[in-house]
N, CA, C and O atoms as a GROMACS GRO file, in nm:
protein
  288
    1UNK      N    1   1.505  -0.170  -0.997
    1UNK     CA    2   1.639  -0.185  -0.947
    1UNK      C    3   1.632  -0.212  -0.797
    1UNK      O    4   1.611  -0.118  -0.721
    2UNK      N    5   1.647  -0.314  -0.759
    2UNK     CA    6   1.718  -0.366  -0.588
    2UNK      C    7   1.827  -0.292  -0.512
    2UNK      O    8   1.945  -0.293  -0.548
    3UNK      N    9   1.783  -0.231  -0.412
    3UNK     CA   10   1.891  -0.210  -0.341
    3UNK      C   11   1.904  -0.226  -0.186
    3UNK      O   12   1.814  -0.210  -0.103
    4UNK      N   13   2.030  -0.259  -0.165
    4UNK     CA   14   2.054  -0.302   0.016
    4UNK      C   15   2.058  -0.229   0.035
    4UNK      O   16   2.154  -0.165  -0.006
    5UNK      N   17   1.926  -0.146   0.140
    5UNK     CA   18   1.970  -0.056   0.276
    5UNK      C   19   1.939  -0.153   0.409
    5UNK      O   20   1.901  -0.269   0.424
    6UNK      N   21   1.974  -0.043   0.499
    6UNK     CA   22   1.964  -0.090   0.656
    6UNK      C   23   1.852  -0.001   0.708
    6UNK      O   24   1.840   0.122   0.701
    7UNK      N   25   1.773  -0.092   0.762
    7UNK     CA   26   1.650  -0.068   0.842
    7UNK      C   27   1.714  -0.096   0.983
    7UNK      O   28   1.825  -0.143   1.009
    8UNK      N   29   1.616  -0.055   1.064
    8UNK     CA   30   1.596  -0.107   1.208
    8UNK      C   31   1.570  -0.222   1.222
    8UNK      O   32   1.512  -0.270   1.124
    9UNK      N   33   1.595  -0.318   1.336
    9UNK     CA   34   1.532  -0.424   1.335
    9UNK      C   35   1.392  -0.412   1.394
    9UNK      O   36   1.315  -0.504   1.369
   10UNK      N   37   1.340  -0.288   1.485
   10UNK     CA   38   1.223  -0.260   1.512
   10UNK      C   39   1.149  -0.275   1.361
   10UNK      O   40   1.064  -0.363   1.352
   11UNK      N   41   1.170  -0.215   1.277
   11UNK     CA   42   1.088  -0.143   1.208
   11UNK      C   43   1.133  -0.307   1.097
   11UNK      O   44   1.064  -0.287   0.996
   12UNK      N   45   1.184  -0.398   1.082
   12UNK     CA   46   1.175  -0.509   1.029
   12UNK      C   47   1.051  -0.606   1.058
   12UNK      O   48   0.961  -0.663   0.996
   13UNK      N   49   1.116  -0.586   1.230
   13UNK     CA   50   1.006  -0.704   1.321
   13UNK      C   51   0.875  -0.618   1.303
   13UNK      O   52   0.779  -0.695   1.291
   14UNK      N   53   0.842  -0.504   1.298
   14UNK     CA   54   0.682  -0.461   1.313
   14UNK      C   55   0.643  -0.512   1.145
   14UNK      O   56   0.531  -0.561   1.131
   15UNK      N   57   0.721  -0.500   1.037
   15UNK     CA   58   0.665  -0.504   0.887
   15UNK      C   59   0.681  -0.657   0.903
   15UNK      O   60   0.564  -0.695   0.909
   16UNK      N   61   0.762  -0.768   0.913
   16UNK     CA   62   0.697  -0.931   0.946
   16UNK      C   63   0.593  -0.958   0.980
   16UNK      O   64   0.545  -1.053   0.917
   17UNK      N   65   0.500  -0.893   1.096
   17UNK     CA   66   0.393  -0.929   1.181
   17UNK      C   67   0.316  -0.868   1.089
   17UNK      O   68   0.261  -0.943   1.009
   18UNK      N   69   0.304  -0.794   1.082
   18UNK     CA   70   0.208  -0.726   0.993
   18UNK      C   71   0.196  -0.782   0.814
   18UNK      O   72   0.103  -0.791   0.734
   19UNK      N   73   0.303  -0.802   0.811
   19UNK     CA   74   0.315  -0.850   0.645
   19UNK      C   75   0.218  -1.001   0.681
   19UNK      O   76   0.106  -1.035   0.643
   20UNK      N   77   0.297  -1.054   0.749
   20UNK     CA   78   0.203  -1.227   0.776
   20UNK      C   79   0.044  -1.177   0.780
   20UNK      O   80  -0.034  -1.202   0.688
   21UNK      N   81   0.011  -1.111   0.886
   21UNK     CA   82  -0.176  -1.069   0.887
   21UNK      C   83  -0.214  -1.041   0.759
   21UNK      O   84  -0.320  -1.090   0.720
   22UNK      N   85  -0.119  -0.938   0.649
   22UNK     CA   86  -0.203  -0.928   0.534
   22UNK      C   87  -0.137  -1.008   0.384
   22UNK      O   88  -0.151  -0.971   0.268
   23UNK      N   89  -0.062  -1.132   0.439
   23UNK     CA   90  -0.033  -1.218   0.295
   23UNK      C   91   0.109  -1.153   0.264
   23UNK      O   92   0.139  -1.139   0.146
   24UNK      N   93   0.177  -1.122   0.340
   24UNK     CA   94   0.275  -1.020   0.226
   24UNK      C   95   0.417  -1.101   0.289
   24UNK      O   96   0.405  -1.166   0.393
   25UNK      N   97   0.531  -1.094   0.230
   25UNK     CA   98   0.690  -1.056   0.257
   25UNK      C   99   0.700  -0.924   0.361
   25UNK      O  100   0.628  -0.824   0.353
   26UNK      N  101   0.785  -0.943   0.441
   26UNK     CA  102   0.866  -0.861   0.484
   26UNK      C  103   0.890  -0.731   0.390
   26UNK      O  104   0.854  -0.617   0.418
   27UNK      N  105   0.957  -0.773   0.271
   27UNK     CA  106   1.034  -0.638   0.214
   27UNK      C  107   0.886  -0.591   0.109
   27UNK      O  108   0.910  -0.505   0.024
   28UNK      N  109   0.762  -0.636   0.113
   28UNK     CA  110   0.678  -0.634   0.029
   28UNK      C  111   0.564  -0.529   0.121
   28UNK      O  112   0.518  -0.429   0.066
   29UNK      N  113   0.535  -0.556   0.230
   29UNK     CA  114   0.507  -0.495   0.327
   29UNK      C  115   0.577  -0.343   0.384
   29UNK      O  116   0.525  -0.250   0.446
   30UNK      N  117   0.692  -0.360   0.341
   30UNK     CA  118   0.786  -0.214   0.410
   30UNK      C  119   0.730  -0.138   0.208
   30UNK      O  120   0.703  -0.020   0.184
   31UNK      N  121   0.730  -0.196   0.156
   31UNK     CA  122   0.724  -0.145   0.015
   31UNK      C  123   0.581  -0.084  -0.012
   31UNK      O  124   0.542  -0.006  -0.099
   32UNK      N  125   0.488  -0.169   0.134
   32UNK     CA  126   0.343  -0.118   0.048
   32UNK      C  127   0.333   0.000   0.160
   32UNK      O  128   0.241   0.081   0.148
   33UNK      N  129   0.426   0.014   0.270
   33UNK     CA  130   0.411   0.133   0.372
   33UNK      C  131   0.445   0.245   0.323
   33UNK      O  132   0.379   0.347   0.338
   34UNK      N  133   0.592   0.235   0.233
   34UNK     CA  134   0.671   0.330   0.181
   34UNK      C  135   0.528   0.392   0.074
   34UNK      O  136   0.473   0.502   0.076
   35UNK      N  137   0.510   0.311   0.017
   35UNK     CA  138   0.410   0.348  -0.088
   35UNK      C  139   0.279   0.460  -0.044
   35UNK      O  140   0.247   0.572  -0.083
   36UNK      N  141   0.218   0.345   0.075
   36UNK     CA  142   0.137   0.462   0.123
   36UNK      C  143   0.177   0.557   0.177
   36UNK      O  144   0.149   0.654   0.107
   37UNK      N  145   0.237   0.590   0.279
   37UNK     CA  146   0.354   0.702   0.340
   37UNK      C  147   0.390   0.814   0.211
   37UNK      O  148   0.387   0.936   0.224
   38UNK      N  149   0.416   0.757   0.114
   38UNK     CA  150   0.448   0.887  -0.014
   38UNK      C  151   0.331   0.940  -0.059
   38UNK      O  152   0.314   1.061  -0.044
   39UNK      N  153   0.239   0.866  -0.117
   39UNK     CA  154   0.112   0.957  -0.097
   39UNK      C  155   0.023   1.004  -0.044
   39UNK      O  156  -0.077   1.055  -0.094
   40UNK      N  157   0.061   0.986   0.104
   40UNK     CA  158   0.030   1.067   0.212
   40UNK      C  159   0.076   1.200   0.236
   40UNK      O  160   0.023   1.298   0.288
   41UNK      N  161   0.197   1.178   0.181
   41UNK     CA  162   0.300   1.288   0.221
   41UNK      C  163   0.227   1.377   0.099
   41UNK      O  164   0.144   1.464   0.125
   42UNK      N  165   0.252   1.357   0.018
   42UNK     CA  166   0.181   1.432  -0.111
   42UNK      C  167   0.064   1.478  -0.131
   42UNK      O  168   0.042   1.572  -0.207
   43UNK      N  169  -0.055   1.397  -0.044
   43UNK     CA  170  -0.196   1.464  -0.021
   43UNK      C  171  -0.224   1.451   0.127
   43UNK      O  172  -0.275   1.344   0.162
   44UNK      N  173  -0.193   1.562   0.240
   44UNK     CA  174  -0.176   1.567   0.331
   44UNK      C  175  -0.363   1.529   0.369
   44UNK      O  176  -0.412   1.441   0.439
   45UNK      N  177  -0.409   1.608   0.309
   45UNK     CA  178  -0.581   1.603   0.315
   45UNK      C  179  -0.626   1.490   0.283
   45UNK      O  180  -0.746   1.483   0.308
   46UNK      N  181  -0.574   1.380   0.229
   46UNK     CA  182  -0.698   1.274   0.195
   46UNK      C  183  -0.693   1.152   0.321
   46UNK      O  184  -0.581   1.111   0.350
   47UNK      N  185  -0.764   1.117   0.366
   47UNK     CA  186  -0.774   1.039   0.436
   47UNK      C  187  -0.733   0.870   0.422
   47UNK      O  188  -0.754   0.811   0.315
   48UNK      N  189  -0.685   0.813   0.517
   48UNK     CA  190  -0.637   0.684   0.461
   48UNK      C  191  -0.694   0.587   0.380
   48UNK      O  192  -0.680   0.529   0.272
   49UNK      N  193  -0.754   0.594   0.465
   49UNK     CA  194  -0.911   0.500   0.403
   49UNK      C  195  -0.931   0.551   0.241
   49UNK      O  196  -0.953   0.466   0.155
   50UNK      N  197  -0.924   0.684   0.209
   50UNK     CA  198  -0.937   0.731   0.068
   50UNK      C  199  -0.888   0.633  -0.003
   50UNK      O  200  -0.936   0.550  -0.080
   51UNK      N  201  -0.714   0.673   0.065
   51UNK     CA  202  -0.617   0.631  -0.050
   51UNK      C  203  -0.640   0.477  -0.101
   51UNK      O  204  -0.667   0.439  -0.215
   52UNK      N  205  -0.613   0.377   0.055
   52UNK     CA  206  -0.654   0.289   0.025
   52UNK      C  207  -0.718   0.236  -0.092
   52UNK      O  208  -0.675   0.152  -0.171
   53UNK      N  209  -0.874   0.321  -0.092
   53UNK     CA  210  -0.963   0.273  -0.139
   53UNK      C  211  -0.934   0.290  -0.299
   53UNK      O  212  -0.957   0.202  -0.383
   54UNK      N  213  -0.860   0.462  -0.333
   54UNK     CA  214  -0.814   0.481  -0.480
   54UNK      C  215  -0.688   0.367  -0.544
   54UNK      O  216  -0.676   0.343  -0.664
   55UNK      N  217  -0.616   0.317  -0.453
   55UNK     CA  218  -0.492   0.188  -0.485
   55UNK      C  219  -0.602   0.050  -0.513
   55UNK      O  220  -0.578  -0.046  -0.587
   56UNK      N  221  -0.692   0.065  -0.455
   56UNK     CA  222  -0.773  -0.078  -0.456
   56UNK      C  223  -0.849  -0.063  -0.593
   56UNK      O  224  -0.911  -0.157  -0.642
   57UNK      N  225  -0.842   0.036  -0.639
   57UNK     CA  226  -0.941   0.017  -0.762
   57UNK      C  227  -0.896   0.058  -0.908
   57UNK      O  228  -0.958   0.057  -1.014
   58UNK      N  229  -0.724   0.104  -0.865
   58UNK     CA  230  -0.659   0.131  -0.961
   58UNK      C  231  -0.597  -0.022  -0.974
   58UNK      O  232  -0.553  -0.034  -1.088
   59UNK      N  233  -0.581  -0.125  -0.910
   59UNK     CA  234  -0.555  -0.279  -0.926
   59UNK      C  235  -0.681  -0.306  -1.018
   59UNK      O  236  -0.671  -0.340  -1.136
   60UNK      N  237  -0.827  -0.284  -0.936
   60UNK     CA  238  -0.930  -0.354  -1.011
   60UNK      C  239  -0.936  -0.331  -1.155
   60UNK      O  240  -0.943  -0.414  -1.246
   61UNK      N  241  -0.930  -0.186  -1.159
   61UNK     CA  242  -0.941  -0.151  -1.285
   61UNK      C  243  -0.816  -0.187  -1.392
   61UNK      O  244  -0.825  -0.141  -1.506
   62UNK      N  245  -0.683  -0.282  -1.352
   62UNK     CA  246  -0.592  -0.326  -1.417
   62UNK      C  247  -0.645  -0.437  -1.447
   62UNK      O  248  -0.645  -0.467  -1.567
   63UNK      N  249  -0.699  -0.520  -1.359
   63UNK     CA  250  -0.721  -0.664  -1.387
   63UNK      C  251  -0.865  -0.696  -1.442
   63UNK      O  252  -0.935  -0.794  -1.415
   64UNK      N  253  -0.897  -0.578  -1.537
   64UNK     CA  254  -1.009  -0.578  -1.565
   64UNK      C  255  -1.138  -0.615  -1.502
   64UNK      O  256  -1.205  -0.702  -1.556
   65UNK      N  257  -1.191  -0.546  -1.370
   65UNK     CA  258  -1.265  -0.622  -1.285
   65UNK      C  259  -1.364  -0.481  -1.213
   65UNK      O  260  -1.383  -0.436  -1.100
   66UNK      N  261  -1.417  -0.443  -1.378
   66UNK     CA  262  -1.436  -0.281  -1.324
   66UNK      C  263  -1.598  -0.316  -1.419
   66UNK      O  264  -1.613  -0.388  -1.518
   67UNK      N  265  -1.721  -0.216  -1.327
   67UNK     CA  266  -1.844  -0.196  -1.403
   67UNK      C  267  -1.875  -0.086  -1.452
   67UNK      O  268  -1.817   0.010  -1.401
   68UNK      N  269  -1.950  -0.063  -1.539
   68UNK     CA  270  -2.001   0.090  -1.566
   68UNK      C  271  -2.083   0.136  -1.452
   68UNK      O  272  -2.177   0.063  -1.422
   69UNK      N  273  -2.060   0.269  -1.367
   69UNK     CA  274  -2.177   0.359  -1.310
   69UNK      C  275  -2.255   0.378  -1.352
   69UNK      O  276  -2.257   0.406  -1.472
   70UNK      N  277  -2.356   0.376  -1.282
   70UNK     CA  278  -2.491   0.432  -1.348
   70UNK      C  279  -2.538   0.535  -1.253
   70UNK      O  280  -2.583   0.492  -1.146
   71UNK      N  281  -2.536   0.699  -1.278
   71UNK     CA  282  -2.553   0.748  -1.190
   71UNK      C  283  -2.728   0.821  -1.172
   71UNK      O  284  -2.802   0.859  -1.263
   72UNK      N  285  -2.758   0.820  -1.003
   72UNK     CA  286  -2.879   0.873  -0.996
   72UNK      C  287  -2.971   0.697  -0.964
   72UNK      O  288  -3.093   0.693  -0.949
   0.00000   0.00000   0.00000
């Protein structure tokens, strides 16, 4: 479901610049902040870089693009 709120225009113009450096929309960019920002908020302890890295491989592992470990 879509909905109109009101942002800042600060906080528009910083998610443009930034959306362009990583491929994204404007409202796609404020969406992938919101995103990280909530599970930040929720695991105060994990580090960004973690999360990152757990969103990056919960994609891979959608688009089927995952190997077996072999551990040791």
């Amino acid at each position: 479901m879509s909905k109109a709120i009101k942002l800042s225009d600060q906080l528009i113009n910083d998610a443009s610049i930034n959306g362009r450096a990583q491929h994204r929309s404007t409202p796609k960019q404020i969406e992938y902040w919101a995103r990280i920002g909530k599970i930040a908020d929720e695991n105060p302890d994990l580090p960004l870089s973690l999360i990152k890295g757990m969103l990056l491989g919960i994609e891979e592992n959608r688009s089927g693009e995952v190997s077996e470990y072999t551990f040791g």
